[in-house]
C-alpha positions in Angstrom: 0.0 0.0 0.0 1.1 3.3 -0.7 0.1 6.6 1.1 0.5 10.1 1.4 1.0 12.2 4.2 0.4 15.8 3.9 -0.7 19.1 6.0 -4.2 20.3 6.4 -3.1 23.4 7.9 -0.5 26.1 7.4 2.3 23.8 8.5 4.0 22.4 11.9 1.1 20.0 11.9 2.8 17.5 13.3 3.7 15.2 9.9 6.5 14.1 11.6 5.4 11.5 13.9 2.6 10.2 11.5 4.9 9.5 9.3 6.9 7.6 11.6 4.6 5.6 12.9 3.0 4.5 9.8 7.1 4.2 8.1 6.7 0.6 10.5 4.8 -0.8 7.9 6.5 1.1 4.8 9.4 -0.1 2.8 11.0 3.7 1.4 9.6 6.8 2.9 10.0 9.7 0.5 10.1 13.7 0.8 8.7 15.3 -2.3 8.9 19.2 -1.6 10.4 22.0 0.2 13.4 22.6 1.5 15.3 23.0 5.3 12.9 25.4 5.9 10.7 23.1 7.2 10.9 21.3 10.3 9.6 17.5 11.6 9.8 16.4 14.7 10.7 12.7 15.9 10.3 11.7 19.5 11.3 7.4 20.1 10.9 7.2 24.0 12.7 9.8 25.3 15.0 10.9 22.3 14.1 13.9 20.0 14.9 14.0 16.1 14.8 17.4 14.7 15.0 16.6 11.0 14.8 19.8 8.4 15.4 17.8 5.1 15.8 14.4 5.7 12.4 11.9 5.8 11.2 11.3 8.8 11.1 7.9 8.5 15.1 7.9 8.8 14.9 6.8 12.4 13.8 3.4 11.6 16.8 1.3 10.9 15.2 -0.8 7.7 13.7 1.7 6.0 15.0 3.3 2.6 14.3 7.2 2.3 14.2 9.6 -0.6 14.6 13.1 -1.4 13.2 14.1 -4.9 13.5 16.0 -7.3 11.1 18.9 -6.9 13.3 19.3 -2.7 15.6 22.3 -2.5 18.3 20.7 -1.0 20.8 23.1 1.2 23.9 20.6 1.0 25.6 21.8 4.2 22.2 21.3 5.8 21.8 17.7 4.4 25.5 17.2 5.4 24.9 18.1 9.1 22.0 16.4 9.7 23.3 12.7 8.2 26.5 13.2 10.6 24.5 14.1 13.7 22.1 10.7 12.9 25.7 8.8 12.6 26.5 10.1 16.0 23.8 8.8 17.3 24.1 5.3 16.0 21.8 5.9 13.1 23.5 5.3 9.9 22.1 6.6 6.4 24.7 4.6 4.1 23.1 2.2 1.4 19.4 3.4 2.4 19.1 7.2 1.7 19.0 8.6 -2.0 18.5 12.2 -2.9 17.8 13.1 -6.8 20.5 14.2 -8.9 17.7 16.4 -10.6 17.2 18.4 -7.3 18.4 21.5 -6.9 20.8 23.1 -4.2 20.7 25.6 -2.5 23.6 27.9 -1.6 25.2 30.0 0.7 24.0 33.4 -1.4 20.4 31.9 -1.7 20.5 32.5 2.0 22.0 36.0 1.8 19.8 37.0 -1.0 16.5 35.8 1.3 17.8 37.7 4.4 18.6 41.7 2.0 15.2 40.7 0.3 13.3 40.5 3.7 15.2 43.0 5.5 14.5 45.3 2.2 10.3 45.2 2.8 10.6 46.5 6.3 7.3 46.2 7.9 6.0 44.2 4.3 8.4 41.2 4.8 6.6 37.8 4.0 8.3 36.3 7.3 10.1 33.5 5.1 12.9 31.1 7.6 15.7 33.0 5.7 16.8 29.7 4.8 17.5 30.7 1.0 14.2 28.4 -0.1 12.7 31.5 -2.3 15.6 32.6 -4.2 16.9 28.9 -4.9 13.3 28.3 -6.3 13.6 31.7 -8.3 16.9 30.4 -9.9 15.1 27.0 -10.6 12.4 29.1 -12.8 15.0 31.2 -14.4 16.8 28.0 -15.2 20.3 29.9 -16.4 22.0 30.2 -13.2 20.1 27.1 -11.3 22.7 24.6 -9.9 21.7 21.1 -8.9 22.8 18.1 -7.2 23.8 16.1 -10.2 26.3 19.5 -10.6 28.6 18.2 -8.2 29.5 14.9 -9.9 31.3 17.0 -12.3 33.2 19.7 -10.6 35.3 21.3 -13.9 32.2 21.7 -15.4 30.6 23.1 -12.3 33.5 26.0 -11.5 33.0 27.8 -14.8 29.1 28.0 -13.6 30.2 29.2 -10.2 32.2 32.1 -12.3 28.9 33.0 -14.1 26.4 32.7 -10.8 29.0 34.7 -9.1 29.3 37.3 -11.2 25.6 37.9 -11.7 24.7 37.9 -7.9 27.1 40.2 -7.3 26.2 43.0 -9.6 22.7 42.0 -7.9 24.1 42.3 -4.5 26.3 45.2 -4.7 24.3 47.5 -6.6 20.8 46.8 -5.2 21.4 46.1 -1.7 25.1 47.5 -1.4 26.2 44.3 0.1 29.1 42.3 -0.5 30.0 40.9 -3.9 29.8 36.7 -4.4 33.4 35.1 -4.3 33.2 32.5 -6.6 36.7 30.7 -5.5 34.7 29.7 -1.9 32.0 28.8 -3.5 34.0 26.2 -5.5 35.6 25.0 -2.2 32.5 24.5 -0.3 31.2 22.4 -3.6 34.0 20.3 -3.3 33.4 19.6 0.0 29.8 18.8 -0.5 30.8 16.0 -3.5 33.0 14.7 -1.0 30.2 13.5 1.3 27.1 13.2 -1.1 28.2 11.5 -4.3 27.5 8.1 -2.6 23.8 9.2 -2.0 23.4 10.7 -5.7 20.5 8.6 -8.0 17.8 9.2 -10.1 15.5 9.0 -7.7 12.5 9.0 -10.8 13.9 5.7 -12.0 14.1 4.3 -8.6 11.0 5.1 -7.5 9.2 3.5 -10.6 11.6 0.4 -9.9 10.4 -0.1 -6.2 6.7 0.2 -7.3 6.9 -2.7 -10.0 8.8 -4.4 -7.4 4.9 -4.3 -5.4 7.5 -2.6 -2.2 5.4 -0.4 0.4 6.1 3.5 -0.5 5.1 6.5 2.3 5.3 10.2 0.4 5.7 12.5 3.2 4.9 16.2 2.7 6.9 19.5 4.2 4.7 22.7 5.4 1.4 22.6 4.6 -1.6 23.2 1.9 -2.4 26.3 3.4 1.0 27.6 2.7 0.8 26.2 -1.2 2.1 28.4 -3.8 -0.6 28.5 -6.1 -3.5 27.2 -3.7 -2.8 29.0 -0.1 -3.1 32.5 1.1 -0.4 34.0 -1.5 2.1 36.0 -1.0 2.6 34.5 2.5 3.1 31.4 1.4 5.9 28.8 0.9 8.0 29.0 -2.4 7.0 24.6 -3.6 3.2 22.9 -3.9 3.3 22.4 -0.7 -0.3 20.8 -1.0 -1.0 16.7 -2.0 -0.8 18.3 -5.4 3.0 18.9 -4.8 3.2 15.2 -5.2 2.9 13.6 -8.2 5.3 16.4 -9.7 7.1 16.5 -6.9 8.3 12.7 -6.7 7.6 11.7 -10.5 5.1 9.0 -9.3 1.2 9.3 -10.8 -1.1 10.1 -8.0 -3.2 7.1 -9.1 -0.2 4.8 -7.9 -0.9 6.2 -3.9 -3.7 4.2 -2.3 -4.4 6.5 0.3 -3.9 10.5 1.8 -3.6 11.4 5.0 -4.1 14.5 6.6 -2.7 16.0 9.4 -4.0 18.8 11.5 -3.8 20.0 15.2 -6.4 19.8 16.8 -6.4 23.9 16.9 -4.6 26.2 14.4 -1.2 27.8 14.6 0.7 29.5 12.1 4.2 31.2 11.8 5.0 34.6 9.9 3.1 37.0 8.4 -0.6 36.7 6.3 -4.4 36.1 7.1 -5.4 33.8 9.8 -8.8 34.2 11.0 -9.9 32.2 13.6 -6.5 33.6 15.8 -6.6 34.3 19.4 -4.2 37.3 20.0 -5.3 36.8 23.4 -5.0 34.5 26.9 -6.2 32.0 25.4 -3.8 32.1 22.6 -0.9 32.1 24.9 -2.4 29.2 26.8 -2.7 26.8 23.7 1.3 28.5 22.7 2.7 27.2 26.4 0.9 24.0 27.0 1.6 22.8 23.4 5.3 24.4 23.3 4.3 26.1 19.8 7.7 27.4 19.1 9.6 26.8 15.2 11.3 23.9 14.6 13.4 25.8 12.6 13.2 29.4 13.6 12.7 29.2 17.8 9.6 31.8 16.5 7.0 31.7 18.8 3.7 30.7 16.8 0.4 32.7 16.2 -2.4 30.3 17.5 -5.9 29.8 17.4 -9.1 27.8 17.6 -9.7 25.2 14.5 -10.5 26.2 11.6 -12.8 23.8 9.9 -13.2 25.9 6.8 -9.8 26.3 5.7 -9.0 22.3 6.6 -12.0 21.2 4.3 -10.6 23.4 1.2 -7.5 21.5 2.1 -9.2 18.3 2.5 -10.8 18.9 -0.8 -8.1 20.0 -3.3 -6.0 17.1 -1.4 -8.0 14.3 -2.2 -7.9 13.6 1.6 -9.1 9.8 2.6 -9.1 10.2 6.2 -7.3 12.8 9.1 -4.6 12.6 11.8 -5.5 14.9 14.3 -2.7 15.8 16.8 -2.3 17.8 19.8 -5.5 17.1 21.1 -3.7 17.0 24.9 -2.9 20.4 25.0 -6.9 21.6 25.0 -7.1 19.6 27.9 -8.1 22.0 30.5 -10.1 24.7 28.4 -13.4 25.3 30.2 -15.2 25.3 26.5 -13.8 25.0 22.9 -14.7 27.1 19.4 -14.9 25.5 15.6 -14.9 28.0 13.2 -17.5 26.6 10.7 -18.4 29.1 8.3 -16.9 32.7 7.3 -18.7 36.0 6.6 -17.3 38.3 4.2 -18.4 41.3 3.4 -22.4 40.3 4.9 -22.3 37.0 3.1 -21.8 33.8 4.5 -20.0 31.0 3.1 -18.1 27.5 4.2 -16.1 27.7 1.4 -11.9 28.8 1.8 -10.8 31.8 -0.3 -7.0 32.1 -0.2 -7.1 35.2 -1.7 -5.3 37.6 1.6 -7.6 40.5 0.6 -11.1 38.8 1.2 -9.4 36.4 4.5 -8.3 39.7 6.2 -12.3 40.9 5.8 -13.3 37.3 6.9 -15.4 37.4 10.4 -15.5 34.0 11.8 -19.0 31.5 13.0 -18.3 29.6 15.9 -20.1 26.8 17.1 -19.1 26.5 21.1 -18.7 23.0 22.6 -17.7 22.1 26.4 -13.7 21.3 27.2 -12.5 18.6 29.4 -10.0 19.1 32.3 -8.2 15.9 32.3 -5.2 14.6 31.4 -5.5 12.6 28.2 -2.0 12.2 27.6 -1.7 8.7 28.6 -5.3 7.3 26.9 -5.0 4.7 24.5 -8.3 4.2 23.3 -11.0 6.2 22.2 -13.9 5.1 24.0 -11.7 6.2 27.1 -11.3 10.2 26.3 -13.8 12.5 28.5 -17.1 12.4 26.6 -16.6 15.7 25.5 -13.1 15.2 24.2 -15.3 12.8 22.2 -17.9 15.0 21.4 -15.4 17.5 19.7 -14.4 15.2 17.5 -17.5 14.4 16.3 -17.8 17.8 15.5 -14.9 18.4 13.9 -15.5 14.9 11.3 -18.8 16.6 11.1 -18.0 19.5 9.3 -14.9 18.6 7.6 -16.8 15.3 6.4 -13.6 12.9 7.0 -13.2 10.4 9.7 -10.6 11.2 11.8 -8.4 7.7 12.4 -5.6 9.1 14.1 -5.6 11.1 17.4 -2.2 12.2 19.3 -2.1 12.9 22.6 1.2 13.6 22.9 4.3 13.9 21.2 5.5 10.1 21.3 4.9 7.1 19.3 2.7 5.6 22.4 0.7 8.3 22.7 -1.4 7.9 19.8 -4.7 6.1 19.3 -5.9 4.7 16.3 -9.5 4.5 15.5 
């Protein structure tokens, strides 16, 4: 069986530990989008995996993982995160492959994000200044894109250092009077890279294809979230990849018809990071109790997160344009304690209402939310394994929430490890 996990929401869902847990009973777990600006977490017993480009199926000793081709891979990132896992007794050698087709990103992507943000002032999009928009820029341009299968030939791959060097820095120095691009590091910071990555380096298209005839078990695991899409979330504050299940099929090369099943992920209440439109937030006590009790802070970033009740609007569009079989909803612990709990279930915009998402910012910022109110529960739920034994009205939100978003809902966390799930 092959499945998809993706996010219903505008990111740090919690992917990461779905797609652990169900990599048990995968053969190859594969990353299809994004870059190291996103972040999955891993907690086995007491140990935590902070994982920015690697699959989060890495963990588990047997299990073959995939970057593809559509990933903006940040080598030195890659680099450190497959020594730290070495460290710690997990080794990546003969079971990870990352596409040669992908395509890197470098040291002046990074610069180029951080004058570009700095440059809009109060208008900034609030990106991770990881270098993930101006890498995917240079992708679109195509003439001064580099990619992984660059550094298996590194003569070839100086005299396009020379030409991308030269070209940021008349960028660089006459629009941001910064520092020009020295194309001689550059070239020994490739070299270094080749060093370490050419015995990872496949066509990870062909290999794919190859695994599927072979009838092998193949989890697609998504990075941010459809909110955050580039063509179908609330543009410009959005992510720079189809970050969506759309993002898939190109993403990976594999036809959506060959994956069996989509999952998506949600909390159980809304958060988001950066700038742009998010309607049902709580810039308020309550927002601050949901940010402490359920540590919403970046994975990559430290930034605290903007939170809010759940929005069952916006995770039915992404239900909808996702082809979404059934949900994992996470986080549920930390409403534990709430004396009631709001669902937004319709907007109204401009005196009209509708249950229908509109990414568009313009007509979001305008949006005033309709709650339906249910009663919270005050216990501790953190240690429940079975649904029949969560409060009644721990129940009875859940109810709600497959209600309106019209999906069952077959995965619950209660906390952040593998144990504290239940499955319905």
């Amino acid at each position: 069986m092959n499945c998809c996990v993706v996010g219903l929401q505008w990111g740090d869902e919690g992917k990461g530990k779905i797609v652990d847990i169900l990599a048990e009973d995968s053969d190859i777990v594969v990353r299809y989008g994004g870059g190291a600006n996103a972040g999955h977490t891993v907690v086995v017993d007491d140990n935590s995996f902070a994982l920015h480009l690697l699959p989060s199926g890495v963990i588990r000793p047997d299990t073959v993982c995939v970057i593809t081709n559509a990933v903006v891979v940040d080598p030195e990132t890659l680099i450190t995160e497959i020594e730290a896992l070495d460290e710690r007794g997990i080794s990546l050698q003969g079971r990870l492959w990352v596409s040669e087709n992908a395509n890197m990103v470098m040291s002046y992507h990074k610069q180029e994000d951080r004058l570009r943000e700095e440059s809009l002032g109060k208008n900034k999009i609030g990106t991770t200044i990881r270098g993930i928009g101006p890498c995917c820029s240079d992708k679109i341009g195509r003439s001064y894109a580099l990619r992984i299968c660059d550094l298996t030939d590194l003569d070839a791959l100086r005299n396009k250092l020379q030409a991308v060097a030269e070209y940021k820095s008349r960028i660089f120095t006459a629009v941001y009077q910064a520092d020009p691009v020295d194309a001689d590091e550059l070239f020994e910071m490739c070299k270094s890279y080749a060093d370490k990555l050419l015995g990872f380096i496949t066509d990870t298209t062909e290999f794919l294809h190859r695994q599927i005839a072979a009838g092998k078990s193949i989890l697609f695991e998504g990075a941010q979230g459809t909110l955050l899409d580039i063509d179908h979330g609330t543009f410009p504050f959005v992510t720079s990849s189809n970050s969506s299940a759309l993002g898939m099929p190109a993403g990976a090369g594999v036809p959506a018809r060959m994956v069996d099943k989509f999952i998506g992920v949600a909390k159980a209440y809304t958060t988001r990071v950066g700038a742009g439109p998010f309607p049902t937030e709580q810039d308020n006590e309550i927002g601050q109790y949901i940010r402490d009790k359920g540590h919403e802070y970046g994975t990559t970033t430290g930034r605290p997160r903007r939170c809010g009740w759940f929005d069952a609007v916006a995770a039915s569009y992404s239900v909808n344009i996702g082809g979404i079989d059934s949900i994992a909803l996470v986080h549920l612990d930390t409403l534990s304690g709430l004396e009631e709990l709001k669902v937004c279930k319709a907007y109204e915009i401009d005196g009209r209402e509708t249950a229908f998402f509109t990414p568009g910012g313009a007509k979001l910022s305008r949006t005033r939310c309709i709650y339906e109110t249910v009663a919270g529960w005050q216990e501790d739920i953190s240690t429940v394994e079975d649904f029949a034994d969560l409060p009644q009205n721990a129940q009875n939100y859940i109810s709600l929430l497959e209600s309106i978003v019209g999906k069952p809902i077959a995965i619950i966390g209660v906390g952040p490890k593998r144990s504290q799930t239940i499955f319905r």
